[in-house]
SEVO-908211 format. One record per atom (N, C-alpha, C): residue number from 1; residue in three letters; chain; x, y, z. Coordinates in pm, 1 decimal. Example, Ala and Ser with C-alpha at 12.3 -4.5 7.8 and 13.67 -1.06 7.14 Angstrom:
SEVO-908211
@guvex 1; bati ALA; fifi A; c1 1319.0; c2 -569.0; c3 780.0
@guvex 1; bati ALA; fifi A; c1 1230.0; c2 -450.0; c3 780.0
@guvex 1; bati ALA; fifi A; c1 1320.0; c2 -330.0; c3 780.0
@guvex 2; bati SER; fifi A; c1 1285.0; c2 -225.0; c3 708.0
@guvex 2; bati SER; fifi A; c1 1367.0; c2 -106.0; c3 714.0
@guvex 2; bati SER; fifi A; c1 1290.0; c2 3.0; c3 787.0
END
This chain:
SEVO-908211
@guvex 1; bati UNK; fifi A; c1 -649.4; c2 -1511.7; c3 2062.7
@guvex 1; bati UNK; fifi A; c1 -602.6; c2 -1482.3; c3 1928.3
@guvex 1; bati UNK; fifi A; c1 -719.0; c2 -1503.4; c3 1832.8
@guvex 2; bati UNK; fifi A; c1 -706.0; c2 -1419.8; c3 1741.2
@guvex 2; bati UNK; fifi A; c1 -822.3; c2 -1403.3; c3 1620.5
@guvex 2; bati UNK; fifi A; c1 -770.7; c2 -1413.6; c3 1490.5
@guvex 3; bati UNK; fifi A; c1 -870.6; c2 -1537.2; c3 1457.1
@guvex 3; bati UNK; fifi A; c1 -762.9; c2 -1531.5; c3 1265.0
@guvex 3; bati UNK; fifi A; c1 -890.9; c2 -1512.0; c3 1178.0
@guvex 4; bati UNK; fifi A; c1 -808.7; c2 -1408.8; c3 1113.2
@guvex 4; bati UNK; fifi A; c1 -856.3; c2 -1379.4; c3 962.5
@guvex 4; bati UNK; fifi A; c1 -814.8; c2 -1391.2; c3 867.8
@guvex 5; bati UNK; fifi A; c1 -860.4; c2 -1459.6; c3 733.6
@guvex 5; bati UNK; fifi A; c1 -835.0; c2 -1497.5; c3 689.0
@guvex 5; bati UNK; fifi A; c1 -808.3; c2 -1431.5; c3 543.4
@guvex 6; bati UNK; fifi A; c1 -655.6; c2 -1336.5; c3 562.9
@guvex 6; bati UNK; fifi A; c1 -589.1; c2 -1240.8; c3 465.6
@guvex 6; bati UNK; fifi A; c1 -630.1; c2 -1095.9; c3 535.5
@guvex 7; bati UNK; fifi A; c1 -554.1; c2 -1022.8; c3 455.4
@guvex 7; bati UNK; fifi A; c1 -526.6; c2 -878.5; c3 482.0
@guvex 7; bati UNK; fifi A; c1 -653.5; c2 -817.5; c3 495.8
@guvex 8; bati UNK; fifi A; c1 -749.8; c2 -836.5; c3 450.7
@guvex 8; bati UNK; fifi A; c1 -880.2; c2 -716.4; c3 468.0
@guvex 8; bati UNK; fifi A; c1 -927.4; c2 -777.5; c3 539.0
@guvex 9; bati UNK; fifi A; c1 -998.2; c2 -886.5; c3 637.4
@guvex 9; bati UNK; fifi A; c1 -1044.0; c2 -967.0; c3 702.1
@guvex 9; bati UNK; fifi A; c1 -983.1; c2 -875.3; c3 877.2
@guvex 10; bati UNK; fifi A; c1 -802.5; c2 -889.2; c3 862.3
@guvex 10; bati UNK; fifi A; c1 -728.4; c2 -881.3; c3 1051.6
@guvex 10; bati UNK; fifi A; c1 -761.3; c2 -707.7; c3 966.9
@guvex 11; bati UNK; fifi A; c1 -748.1; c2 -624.0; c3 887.4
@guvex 11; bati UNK; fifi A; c1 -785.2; c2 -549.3; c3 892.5
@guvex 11; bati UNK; fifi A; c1 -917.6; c2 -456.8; c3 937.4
@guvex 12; bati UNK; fifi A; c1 -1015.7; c2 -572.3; c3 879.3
@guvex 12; bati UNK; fifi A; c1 -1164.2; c2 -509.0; c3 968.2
@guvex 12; bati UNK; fifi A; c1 -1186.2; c2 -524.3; c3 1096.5
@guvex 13; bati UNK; fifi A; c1 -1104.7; c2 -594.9; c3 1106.1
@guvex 13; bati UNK; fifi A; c1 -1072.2; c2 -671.1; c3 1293.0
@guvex 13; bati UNK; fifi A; c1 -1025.2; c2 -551.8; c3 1378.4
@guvex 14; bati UNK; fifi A; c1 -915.5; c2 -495.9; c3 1302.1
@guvex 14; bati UNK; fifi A; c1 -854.4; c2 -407.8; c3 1347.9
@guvex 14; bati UNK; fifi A; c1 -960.8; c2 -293.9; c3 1360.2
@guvex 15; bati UNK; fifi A; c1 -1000.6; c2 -234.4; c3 1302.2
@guvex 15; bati UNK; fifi A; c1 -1065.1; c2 -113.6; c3 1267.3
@guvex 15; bati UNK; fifi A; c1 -1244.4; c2 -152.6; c3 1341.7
@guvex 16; bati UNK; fifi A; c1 -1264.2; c2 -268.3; c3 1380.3
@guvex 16; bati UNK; fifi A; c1 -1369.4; c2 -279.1; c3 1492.6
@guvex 16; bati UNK; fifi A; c1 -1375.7; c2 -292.2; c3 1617.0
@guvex 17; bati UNK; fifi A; c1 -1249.9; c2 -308.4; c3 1590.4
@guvex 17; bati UNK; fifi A; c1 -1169.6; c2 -353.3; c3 1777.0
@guvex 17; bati UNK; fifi A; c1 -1201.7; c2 -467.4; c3 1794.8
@guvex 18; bati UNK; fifi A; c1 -1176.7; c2 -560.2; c3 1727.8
@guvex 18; bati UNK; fifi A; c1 -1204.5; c2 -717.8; c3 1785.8
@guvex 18; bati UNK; fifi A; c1 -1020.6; c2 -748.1; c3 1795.9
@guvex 19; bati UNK; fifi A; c1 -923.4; c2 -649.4; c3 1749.1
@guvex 19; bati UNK; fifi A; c1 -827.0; c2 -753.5; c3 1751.6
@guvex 19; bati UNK; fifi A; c1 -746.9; c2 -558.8; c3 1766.2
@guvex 20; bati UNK; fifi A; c1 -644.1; c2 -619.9; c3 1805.7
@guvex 20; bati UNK; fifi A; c1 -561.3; c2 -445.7; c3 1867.0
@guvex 20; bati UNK; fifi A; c1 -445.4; c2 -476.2; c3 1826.6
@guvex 21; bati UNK; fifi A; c1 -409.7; c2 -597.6; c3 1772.6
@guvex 21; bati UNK; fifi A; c1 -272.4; c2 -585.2; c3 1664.1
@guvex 21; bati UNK; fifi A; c1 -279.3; c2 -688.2; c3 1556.1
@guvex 22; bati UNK; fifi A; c1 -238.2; c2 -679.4; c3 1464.1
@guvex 22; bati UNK; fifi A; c1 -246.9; c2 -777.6; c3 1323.0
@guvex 22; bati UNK; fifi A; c1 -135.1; c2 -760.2; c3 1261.7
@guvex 23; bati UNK; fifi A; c1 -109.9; c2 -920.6; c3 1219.0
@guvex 23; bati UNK; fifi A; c1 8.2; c2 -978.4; c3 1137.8
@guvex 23; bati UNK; fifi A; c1 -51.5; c2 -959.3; c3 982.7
@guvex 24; bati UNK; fifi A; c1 -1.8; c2 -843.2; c3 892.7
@guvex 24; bati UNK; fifi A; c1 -98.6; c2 -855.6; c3 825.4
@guvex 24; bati UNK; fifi A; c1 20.3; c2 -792.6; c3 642.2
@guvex 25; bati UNK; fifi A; c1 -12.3; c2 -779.1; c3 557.6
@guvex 25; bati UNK; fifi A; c1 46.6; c2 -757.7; c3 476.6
@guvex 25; bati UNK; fifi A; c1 -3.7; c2 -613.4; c3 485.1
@guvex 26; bati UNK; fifi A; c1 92.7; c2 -482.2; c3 444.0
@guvex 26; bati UNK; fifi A; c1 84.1; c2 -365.5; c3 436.9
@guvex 26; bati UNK; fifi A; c1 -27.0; c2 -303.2; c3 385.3
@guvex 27; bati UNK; fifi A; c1 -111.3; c2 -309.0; c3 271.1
@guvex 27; bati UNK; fifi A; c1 -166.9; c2 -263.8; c3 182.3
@guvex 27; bati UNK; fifi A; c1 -317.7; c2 -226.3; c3 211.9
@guvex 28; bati UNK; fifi A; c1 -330.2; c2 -276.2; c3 333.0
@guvex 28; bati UNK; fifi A; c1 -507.8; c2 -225.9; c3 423.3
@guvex 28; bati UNK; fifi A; c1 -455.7; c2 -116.8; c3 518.0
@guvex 29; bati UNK; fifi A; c1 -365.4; c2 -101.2; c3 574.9
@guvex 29; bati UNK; fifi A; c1 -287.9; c2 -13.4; c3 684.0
@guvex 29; bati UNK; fifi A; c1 -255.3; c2 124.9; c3 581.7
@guvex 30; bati UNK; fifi A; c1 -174.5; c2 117.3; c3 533.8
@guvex 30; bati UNK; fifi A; c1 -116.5; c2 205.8; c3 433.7
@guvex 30; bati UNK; fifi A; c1 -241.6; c2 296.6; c3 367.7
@guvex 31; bati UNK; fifi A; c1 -350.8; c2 195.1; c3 301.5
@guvex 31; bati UNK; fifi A; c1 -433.0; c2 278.6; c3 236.8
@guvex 31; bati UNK; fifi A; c1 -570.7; c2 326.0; c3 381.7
@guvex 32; bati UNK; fifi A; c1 -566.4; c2 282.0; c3 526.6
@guvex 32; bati UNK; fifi A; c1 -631.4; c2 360.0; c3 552.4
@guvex 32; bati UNK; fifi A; c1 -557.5; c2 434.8; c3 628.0
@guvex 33; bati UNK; fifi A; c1 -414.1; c2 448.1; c3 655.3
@guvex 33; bati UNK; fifi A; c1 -362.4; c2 567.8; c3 689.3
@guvex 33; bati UNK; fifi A; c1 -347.6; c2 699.7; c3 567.4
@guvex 34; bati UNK; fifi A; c1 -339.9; c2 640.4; c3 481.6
@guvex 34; bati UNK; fifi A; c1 -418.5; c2 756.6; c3 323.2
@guvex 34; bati UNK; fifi A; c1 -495.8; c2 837.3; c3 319.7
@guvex 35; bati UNK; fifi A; c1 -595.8; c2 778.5; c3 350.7
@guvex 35; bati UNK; fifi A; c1 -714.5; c2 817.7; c3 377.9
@guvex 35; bati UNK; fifi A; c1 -758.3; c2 862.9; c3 537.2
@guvex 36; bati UNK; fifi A; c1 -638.1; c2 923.6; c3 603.5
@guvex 36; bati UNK; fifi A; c1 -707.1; c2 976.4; c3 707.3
@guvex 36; bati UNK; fifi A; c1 -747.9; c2 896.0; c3 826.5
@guvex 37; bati UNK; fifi A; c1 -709.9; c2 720.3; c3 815.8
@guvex 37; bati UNK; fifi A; c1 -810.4; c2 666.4; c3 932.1
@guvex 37; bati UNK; fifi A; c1 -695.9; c2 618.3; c3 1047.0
@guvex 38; bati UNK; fifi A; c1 -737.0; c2 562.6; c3 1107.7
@guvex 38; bati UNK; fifi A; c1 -619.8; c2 564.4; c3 1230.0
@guvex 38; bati UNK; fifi A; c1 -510.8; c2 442.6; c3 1296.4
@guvex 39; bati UNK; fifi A; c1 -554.8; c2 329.8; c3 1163.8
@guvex 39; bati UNK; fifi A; c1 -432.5; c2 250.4; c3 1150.9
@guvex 39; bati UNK; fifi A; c1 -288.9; c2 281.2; c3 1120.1
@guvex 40; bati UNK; fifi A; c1 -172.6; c2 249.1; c3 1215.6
@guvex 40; bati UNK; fifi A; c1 -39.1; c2 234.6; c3 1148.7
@guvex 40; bati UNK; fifi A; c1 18.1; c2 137.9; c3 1122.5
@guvex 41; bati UNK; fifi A; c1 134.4; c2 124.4; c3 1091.2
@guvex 41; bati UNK; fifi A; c1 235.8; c2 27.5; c3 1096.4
@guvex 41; bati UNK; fifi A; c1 312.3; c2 48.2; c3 1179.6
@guvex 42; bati UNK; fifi A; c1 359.3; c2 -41.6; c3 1241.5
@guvex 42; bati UNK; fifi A; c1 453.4; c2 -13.7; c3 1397.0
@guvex 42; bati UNK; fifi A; c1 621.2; c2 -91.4; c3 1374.2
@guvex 43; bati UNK; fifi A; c1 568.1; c2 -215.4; c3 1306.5
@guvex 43; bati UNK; fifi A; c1 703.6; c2 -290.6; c3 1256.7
@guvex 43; bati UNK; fifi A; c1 678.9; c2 -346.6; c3 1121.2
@guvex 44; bati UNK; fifi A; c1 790.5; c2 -442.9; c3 1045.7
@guvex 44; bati UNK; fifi A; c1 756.5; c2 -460.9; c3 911.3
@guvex 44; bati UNK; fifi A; c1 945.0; c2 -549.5; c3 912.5
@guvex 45; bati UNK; fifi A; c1 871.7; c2 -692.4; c3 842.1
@guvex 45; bati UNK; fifi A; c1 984.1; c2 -732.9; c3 843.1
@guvex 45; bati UNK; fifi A; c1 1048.1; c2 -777.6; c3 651.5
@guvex 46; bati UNK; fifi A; c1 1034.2; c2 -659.5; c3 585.5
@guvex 46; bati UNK; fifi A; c1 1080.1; c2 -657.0; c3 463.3
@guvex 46; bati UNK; fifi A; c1 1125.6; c2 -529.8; c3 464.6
@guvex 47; bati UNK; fifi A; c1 1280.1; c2 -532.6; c3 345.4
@guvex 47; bati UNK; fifi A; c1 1363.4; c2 -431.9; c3 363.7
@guvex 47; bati UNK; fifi A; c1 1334.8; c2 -348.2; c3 202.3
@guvex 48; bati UNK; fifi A; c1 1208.3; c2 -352.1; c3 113.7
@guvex 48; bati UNK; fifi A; c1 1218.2; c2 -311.7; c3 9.7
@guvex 48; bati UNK; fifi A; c1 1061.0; c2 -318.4; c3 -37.5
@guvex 49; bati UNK; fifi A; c1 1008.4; c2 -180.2; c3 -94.3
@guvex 49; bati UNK; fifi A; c1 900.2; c2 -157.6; c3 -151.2
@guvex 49; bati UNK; fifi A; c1 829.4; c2 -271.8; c3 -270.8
@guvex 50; bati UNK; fifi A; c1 729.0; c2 -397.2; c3 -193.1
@guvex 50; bati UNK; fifi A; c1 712.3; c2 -459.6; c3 -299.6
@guvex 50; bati UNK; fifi A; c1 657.8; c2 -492.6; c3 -421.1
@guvex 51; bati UNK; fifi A; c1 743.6; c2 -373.0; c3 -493.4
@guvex 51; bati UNK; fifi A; c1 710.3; c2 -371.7; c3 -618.6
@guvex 51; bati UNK; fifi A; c1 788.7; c2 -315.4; c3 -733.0
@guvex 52; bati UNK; fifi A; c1 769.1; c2 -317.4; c3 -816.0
@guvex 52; bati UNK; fifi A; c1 850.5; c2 -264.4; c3 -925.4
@guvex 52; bati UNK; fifi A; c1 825.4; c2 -168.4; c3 -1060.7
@guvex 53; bati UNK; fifi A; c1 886.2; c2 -80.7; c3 -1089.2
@guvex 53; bati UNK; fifi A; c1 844.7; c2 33.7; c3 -1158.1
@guvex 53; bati UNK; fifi A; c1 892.5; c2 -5.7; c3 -1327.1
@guvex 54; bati UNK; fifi A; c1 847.4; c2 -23.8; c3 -1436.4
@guvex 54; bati UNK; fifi A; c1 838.0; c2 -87.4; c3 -1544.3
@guvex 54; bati UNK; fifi A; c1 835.4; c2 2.5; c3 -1613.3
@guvex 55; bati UNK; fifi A; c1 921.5; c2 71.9; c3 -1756.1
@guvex 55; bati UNK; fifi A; c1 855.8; c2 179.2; c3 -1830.1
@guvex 55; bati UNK; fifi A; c1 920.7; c2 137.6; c3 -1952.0
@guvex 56; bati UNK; fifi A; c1 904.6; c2 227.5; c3 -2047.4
@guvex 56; bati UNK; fifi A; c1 967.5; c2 248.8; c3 -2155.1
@guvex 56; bati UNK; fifi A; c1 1137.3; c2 286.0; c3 -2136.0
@guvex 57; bati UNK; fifi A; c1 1160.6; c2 285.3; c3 -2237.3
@guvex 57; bati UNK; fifi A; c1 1334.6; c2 326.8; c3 -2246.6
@guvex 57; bati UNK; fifi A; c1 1355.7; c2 497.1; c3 -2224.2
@guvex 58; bati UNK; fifi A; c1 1251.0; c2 543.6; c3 -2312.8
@guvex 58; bati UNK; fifi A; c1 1287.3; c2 707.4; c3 -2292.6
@guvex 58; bati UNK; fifi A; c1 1165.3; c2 718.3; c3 -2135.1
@guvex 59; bati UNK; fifi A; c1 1164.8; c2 659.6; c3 -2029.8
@guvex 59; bati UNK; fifi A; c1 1143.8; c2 707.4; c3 -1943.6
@guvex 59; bati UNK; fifi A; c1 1296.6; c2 662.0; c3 -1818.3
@guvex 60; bati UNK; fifi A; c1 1339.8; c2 768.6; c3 -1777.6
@guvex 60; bati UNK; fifi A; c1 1489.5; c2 741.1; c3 -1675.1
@guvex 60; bati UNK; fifi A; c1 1432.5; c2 810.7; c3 -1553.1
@guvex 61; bati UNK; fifi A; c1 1364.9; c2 876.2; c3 -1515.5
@guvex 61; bati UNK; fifi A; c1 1327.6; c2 947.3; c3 -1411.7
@guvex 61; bati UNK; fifi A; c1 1151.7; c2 944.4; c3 -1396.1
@guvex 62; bati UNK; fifi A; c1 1150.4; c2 996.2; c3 -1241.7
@guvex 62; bati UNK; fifi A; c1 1020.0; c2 996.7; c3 -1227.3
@guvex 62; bati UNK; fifi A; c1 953.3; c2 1081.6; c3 -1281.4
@guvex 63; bati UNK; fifi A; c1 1034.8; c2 1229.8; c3 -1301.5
@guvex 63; bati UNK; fifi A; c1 980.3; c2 1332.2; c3 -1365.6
@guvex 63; bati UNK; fifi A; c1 922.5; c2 1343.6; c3 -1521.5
@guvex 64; bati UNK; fifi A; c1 1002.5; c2 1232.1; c3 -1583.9
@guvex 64; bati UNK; fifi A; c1 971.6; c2 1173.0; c3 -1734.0
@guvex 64; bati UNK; fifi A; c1 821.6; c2 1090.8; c3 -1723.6
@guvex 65; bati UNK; fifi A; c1 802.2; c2 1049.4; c3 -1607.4
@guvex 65; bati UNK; fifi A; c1 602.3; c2 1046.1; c3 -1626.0
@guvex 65; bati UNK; fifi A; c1 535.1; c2 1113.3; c3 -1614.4
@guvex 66; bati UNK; fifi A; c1 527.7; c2 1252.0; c3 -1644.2
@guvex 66; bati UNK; fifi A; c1 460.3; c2 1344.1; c3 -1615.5
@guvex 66; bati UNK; fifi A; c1 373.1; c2 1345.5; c3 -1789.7
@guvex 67; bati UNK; fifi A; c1 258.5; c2 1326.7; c3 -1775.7
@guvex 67; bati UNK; fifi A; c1 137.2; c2 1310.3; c3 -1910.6
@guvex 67; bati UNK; fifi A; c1 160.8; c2 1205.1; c3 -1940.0
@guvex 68; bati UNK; fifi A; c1 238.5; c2 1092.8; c3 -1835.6
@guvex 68; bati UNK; fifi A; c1 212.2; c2 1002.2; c3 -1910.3
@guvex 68; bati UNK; fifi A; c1 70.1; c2 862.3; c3 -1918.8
@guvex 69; bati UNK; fifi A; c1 33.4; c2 776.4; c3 -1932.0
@guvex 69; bati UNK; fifi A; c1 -29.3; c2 648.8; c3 -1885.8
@guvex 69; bati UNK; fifi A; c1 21.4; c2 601.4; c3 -1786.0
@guvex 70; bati UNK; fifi A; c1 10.9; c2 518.1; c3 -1678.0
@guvex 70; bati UNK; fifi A; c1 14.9; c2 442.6; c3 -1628.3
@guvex 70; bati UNK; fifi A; c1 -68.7; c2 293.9; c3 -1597.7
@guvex 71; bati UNK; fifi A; c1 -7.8; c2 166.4; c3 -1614.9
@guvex 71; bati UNK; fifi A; c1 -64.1; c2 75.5; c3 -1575.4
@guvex 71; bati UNK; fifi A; c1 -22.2; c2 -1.8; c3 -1463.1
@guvex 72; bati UNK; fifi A; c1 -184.8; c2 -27.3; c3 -1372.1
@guvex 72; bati UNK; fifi A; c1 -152.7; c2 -84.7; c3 -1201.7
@guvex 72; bati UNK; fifi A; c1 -277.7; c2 -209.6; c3 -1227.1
@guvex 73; bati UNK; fifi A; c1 -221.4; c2 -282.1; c3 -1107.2
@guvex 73; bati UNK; fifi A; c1 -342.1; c2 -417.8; c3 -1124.3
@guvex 73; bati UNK; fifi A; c1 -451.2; c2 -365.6; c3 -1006.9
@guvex 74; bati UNK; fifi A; c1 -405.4; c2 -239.0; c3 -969.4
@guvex 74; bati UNK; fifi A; c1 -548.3; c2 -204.6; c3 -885.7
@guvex 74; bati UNK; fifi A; c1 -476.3; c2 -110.8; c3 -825.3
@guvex 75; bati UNK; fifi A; c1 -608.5; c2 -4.3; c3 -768.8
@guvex 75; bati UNK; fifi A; c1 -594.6; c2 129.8; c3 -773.5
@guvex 75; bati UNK; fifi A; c1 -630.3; c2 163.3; c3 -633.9
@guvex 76; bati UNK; fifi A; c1 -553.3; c2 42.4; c3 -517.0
@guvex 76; bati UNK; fifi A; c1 -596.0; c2 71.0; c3 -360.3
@guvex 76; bati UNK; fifi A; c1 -493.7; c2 3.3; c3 -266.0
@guvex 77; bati UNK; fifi A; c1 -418.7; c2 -78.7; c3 -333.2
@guvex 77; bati UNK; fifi A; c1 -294.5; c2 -109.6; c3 -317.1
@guvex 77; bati UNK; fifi A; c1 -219.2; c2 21.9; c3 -258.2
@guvex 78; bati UNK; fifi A; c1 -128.0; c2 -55.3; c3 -132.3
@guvex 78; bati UNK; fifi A; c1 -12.1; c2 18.9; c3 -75.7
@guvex 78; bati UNK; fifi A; c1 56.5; c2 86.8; c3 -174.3
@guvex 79; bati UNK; fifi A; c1 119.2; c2 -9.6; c3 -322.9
@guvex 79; bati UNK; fifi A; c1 211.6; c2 45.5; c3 -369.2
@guvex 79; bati UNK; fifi A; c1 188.9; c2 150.5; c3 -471.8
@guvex 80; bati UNK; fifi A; c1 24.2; c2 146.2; c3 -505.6
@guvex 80; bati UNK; fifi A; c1 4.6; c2 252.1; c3 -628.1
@guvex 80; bati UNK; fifi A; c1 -5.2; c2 387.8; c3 -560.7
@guvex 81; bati UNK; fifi A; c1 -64.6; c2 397.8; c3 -401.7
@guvex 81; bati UNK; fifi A; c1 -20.7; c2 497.6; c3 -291.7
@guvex 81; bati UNK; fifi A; c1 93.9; c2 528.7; c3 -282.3
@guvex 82; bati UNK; fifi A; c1 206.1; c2 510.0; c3 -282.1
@guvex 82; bati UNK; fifi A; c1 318.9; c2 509.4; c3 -274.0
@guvex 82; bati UNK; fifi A; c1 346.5; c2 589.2; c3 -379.2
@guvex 83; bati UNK; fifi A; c1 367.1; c2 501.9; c3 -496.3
@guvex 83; bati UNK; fifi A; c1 360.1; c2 569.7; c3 -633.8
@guvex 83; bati UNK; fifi A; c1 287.8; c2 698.9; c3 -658.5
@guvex 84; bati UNK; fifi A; c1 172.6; c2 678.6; c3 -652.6
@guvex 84; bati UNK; fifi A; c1 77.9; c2 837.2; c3 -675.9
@guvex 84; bati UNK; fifi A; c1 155.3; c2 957.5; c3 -601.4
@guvex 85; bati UNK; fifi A; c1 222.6; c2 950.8; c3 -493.6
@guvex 85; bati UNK; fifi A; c1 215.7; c2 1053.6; c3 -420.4
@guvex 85; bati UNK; fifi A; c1 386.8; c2 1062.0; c3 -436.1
@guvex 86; bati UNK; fifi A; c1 443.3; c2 999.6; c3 -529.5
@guvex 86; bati UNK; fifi A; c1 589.2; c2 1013.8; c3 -610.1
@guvex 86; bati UNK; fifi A; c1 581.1; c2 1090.9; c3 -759.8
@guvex 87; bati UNK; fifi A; c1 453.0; c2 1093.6; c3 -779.2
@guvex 87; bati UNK; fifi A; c1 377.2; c2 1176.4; c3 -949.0
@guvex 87; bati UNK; fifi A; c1 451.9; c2 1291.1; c3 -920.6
@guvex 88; bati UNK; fifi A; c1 495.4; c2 1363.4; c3 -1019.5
@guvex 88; bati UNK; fifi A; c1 490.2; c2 1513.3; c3 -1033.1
@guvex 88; bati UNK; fifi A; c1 388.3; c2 1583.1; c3 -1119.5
END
């Protein structure tokens, strides 16, 4: 067994072959299955996207962000992937 210490760490592990499965939080997997590379997710023991969508009052739909701003605490995160590819 190989420990690293947080998500990008069992992630580079993964992606060098020092380690062929990782306990790892979503957000290194997700963004290099994004991008084309050849990590998945196989299991996952949370039942809900973790995060939450925050707007104004006159926004009720996803389609109501369309021109709009958005603010994220970073732009490589699982969930802003998620999000981006929910944009219209």
């Amino acid at each position: 067994m190989r420990y690293g210490p947080g998500s990008d760490k069992v992630t580079t592990l993964l992606l060098d072959g020092s380690a062929q499965i990782g306990m790892v939080t979503p957000e290194g997997v997700i963004g290099n299955a994004a991008q084309g590379g050849r990590l998945r997710l196989i299991a996952c023991n949370g039942n809900k996207a973790p995060l939450s969508l925050i707007g104004l009052k006159s926004v009720a739909r996803i389609a109501d962000l369309k021109g709009k701003r958005i603010g994220t605490s970073s732009l490589t995160v699982a969930p802003v992937i998620w999000v981006s590819d929910m944009m219209p």
